[in-house]
C-alpha positions in Angstrom: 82.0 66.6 115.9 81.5 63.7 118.0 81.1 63.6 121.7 82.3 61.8 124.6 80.7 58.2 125.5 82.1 58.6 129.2 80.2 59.6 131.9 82.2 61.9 133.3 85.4 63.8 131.9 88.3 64.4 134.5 89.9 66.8 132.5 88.2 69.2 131.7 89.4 72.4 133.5 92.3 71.6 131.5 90.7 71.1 128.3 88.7 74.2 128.7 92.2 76.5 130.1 94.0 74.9 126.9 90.9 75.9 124.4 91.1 79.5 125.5 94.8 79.8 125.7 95.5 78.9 122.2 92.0 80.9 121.0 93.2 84.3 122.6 96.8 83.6 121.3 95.7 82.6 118.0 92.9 85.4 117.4 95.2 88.3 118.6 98.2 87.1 116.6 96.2 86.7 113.2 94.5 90.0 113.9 97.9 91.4 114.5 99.1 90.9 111.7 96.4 91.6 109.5 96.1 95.1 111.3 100.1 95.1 110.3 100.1 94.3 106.8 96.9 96.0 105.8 97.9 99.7 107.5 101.7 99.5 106.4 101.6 99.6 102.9 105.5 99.3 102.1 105.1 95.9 104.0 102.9 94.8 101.5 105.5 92.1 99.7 104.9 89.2 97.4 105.5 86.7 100.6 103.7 88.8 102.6 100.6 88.9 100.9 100.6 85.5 101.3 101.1 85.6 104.9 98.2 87.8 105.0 95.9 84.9 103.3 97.0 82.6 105.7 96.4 84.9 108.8 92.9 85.4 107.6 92.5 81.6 106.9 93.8 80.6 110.1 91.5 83.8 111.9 88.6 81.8 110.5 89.6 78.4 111.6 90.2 79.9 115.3 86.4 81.2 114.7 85.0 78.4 113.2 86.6 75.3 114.6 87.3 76.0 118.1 84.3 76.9 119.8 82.5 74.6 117.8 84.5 72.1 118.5 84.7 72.1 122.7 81.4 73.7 123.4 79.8 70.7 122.2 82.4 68.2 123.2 81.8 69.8 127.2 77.8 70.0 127.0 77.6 66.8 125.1 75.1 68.3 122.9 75.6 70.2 120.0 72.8 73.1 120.5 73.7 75.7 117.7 71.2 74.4 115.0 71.3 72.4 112.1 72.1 75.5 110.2 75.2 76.3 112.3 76.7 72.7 111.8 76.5 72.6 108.0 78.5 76.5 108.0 80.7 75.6 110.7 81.5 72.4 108.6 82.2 74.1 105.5 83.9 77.2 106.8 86.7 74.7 108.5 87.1 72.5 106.1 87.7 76.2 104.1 89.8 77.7 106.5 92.2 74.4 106.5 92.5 74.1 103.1 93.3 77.6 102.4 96.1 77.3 105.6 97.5 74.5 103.5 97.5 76.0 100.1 99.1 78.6 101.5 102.0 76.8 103.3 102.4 75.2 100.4 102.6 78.7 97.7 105.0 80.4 100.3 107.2 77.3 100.5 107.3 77.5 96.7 107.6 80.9 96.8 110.7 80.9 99.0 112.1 78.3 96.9 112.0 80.1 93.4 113.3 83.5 95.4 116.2 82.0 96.8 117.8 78.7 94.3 116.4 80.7 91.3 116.4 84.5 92.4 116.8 85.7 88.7 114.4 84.0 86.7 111.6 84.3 89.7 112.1 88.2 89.6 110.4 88.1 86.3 106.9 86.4 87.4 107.4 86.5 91.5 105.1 90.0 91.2 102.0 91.2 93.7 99.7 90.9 91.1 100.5 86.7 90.3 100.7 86.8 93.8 97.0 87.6 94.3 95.9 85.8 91.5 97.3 82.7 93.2 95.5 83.5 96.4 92.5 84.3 94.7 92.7 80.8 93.1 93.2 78.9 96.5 90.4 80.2 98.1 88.4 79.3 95.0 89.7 76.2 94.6 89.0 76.1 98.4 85.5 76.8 98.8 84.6 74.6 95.4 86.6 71.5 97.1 84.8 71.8 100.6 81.0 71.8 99.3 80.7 68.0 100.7 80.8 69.2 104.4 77.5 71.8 103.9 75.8 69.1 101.4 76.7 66.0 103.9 76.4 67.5 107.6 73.3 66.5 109.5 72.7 66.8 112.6 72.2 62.8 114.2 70.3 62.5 117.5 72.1 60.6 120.2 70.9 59.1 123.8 73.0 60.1 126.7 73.8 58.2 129.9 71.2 59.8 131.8 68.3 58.7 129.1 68.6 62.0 127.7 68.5 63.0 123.9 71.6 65.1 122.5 72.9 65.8 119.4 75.8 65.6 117.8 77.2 67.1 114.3 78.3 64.7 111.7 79.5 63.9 108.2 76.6 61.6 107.0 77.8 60.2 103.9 75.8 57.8 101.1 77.8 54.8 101.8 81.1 53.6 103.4 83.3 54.1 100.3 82.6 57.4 99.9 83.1 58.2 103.0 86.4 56.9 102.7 87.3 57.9 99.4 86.6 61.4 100.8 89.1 61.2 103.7 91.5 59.6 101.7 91.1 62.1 99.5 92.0 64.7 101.9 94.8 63.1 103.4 96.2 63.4 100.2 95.3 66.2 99.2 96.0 68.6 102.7 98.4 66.5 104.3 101.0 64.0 102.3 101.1 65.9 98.9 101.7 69.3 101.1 104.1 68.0 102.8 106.3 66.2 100.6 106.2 69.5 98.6 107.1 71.6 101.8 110.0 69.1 102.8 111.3 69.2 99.5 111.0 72.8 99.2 112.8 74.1 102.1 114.9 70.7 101.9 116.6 72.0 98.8 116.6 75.8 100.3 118.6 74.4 103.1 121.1 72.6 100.5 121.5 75.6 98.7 122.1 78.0 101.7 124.2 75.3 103.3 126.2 75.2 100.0 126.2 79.0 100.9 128.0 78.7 104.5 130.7 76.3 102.9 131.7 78.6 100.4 132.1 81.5 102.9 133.7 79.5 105.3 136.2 78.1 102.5 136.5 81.8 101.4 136.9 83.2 105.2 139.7 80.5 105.2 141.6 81.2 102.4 141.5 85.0 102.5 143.2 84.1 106.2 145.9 81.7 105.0 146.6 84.4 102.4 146.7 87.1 104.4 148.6 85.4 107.2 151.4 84.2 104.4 151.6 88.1 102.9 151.7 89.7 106.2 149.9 92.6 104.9 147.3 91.8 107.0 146.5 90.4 110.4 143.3 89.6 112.5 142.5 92.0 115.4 142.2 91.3 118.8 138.0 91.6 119.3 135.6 91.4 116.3 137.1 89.2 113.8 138.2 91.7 111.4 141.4 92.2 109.9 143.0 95.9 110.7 146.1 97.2 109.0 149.6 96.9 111.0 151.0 99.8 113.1 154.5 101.0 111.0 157.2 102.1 112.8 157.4 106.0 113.3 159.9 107.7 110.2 160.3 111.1 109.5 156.8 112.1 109.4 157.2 115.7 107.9 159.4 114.6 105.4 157.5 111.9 103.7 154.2 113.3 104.3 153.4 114.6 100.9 154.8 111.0 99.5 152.5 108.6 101.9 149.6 110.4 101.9 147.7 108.9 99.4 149.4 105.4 99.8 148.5 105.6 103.6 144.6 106.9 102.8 144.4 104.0 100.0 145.4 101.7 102.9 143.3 103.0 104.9 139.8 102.6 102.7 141.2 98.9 102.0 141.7 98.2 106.1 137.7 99.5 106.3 136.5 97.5 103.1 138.0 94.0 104.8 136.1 95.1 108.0 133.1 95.9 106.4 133.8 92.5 104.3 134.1 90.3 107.3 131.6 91.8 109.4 129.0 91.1 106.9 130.4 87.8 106.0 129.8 86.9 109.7 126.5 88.0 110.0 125.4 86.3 106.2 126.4 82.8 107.9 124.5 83.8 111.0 121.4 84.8 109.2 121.8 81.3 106.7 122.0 78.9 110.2 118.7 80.9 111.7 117.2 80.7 108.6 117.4 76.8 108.1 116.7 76.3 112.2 113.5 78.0 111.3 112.9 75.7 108.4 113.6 72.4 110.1 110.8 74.0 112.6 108.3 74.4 110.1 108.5 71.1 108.8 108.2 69.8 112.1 105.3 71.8 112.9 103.1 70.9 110.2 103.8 67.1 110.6 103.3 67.5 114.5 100.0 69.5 114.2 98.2 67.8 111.4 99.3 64.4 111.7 97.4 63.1 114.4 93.4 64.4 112.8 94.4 63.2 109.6 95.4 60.0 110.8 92.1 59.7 113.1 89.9 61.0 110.2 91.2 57.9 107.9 90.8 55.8 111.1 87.3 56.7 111.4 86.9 56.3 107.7 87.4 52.6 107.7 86.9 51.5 111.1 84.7 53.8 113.1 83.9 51.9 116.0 87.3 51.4 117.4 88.4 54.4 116.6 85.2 56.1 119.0 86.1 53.3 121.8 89.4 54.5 122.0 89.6 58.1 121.4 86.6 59.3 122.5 86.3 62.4 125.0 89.6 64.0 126.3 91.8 62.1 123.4 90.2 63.2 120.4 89.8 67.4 122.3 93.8 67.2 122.4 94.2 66.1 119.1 92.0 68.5 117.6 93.3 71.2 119.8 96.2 70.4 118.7 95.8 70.8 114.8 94.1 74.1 115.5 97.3 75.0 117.4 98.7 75.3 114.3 96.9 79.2 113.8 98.9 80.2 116.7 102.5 79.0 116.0 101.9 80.4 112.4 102.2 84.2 113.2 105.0 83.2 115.7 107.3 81.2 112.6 106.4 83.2 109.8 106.2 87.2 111.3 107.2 87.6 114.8 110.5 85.6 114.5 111.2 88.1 111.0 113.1 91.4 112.7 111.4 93.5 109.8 108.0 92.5 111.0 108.3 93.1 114.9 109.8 96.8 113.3 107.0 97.0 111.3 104.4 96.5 114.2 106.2 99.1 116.4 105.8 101.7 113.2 101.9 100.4 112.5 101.6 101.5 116.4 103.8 104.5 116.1 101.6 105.9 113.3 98.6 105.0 115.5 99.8 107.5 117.9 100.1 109.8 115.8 103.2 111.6 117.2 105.3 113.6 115.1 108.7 112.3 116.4 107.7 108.8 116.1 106.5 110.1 112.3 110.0 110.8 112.0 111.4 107.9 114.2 109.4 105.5 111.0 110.5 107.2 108.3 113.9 107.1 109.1 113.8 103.6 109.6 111.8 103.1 106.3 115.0 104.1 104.9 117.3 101.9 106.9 114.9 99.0 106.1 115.1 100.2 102.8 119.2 99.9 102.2 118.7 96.4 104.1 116.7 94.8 102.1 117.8 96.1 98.5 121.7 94.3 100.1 119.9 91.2 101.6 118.3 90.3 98.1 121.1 91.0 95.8 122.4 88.5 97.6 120.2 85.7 96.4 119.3 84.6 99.8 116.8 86.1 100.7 113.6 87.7 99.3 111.9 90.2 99.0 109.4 89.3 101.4 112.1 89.0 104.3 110.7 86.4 105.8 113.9 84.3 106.4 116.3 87.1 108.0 
């Protein structure tokens, strides 16, 4: 937590406007869905408990990071304590990690559901699931003791003569200190995201192998079709509709067509049902790699700029502070923390079953006996959806990629 070495800082207003946009938007959208996932109890999924770690991680690191971050930055002082900079040190470092290992376990998670949906239906179960979780933040809280044992807080003179202070990482020596951040670009940055791009890299391959198929299938169904005659495409919706017959003596062959005619009938319906769904499966594959290609980006856009300026620092503090100090290094901060705010918006509110489960949390709120009945009847809808989406072996059962 270092501070600005200029006298006066130009951009402030903005800084300040930008701090408190993405700390409302990040603390009601983690809260959100933690209120979500913890009231609606058929909601609570294999991926979504998952989601719920990493909106509680990312709650913290609104609560921990943020203020602590700008506060200081804009007073040039840090005036919380020494006590306050050793737990807000360890609780971000905490809250990152955890937000990583997260990422990471649902990307994994997504992959086994979807390339190998019948062998990860034997071990993909709540109960692994919150052993895993339980074993991040463990993992997480061991890993981060550094930042409590190594932050001090390291008095500072000011342009005016005055004494501040500033939190800081005080480490032993210089190779420490940059084994450490080396260490964690490793660890929180490139190993997580070579995991995550191959992950949902291979996810894409499969589901794009996925839309070729169908589209190769939609095609030679057509051809078929077309060279029979039996069938023909309709005029609006893509499906295929059985041919108007020329009137006959209705009365007399009534008794004979009948059946054929109801037979026809049930196969017109199946190939409408057939290509409808067939549609809206390609549909749901393109969103669903657009939305990967977006997380991918995300995390590289978010967290590539601290880690890089932590390892900077590392080895060559001096420049690093000449250049970057004061509005330069409050953007690229705020902009890693921005990551707890597109997080609800990739991973819940863009997933239809989530925005349907917040309206029925809110429903049940009010307490209304129509909207009781409103939610249970689309429990059940939900219900037939999802049981058709995973037998697919696209999806899974968390729903988080329709």
């Amino acid at each position: 937590m270092d501070f600005p070495q200029e006298p006066k800082d130009m951009n402030q207003t903005v800084r300040i406007f930008l701090y408190s946009l993405i700390f409302l938007l990040s603390i009601l959208g983690n809260a959100l869905i933690i209120t979500v996932l913890v009231r609606n109890g058929r909601m609570r999924t294999v991926t979504n408990l998952f989601l719920l770690s990493l909106a509680v991680s990312d709650l913290m690191l609104c609560l921990f990071c943020m203020p602590f971050t700008l506060i200081p930055n804009l007073m040039k002082d840090f005036i919380f304590g020494s006590g306050i900079c050793k737990g807000a040190m360890y609780f971000m470092g905490v809250s990152v990690s955890v937000s990583t290992f997260n990422l990471v376990a649902i990307s994994l998670e997504r992959y086994s559901a979807i390339c190998n949906p019948l062998t990860s239906r034997t071990w993909q179960t709540k109960s692994h699931a919150a052993k895993v979780i339980t074993a991040t933040w463990v993992v997480s809280f061991i890993l981060m003791l550094p930042y409590p044992i190594s932050s001090k807080l390291v008095p500072f003179t000011r342009y005016n003569n005055s004494t501040g202070n500033m939190c800081r990482l005080v480490w032993p020596s210089d190779i420490i200190q940059q084994a450490w951040y080396v260490f964690l670009l490793l660890l929180l940055f490139l190993v997580p995201g070579i995991i995550m791009m191959t992950a949902y890299g291979l996810i894409s391959l499969e589901l794009y192998r996925g839309i070729k198929f169908e589209m190769t299938n939609r095609k030679s169904n057509r051809e078929r079709q077309a060279s029979t005659g039996s069938l023909k495409p309709s005029d609006g919706d893509g499906c295929y509709l059985q041919p108007s017959k020329r009137k006959v003596e209705l009365q007399q062959l009534q008794t004979q067509l009948q059946p054929a005619m109801h037979q026809q009938g049930n196969k017109a319906k199946l190939s409408r049902v057939c290509s409808n769904s067939s549609t809206t499966n390609l549909m749901a594959k393109k969103r669903v790699i657009r939305m990967l290609l977006v997380i991918v980006g995300l995390f590289f856009l978010c967290w590539t700029p601290i880690f890089s300026v932590n390892a900077w620092r590392a080895f060559h503090r001096r420049s690093a502070d000449r250049l970057l100090s004061g509005a330069p290094i409050s953007f690229i901060h705020l902009l890693s923390y921005t990551s707890a705010c597109v997080n609800p918006i990739i991973y819940c509110f863009m997933n239809k079953r989530f925005r349907q489960g917040v309206l029925a949390t809110f429903a049940c709120c009010r307490g209304g006996s129509s909207n009781s009945r409103s939610g249970r009847g689309g429990h059940h809808g939900n219900g037939r959806f999802r049981r058709g989406t995973e037998d697919d072996g696209h999806t899974h059962s968390g729903g988080t990629l329709t």
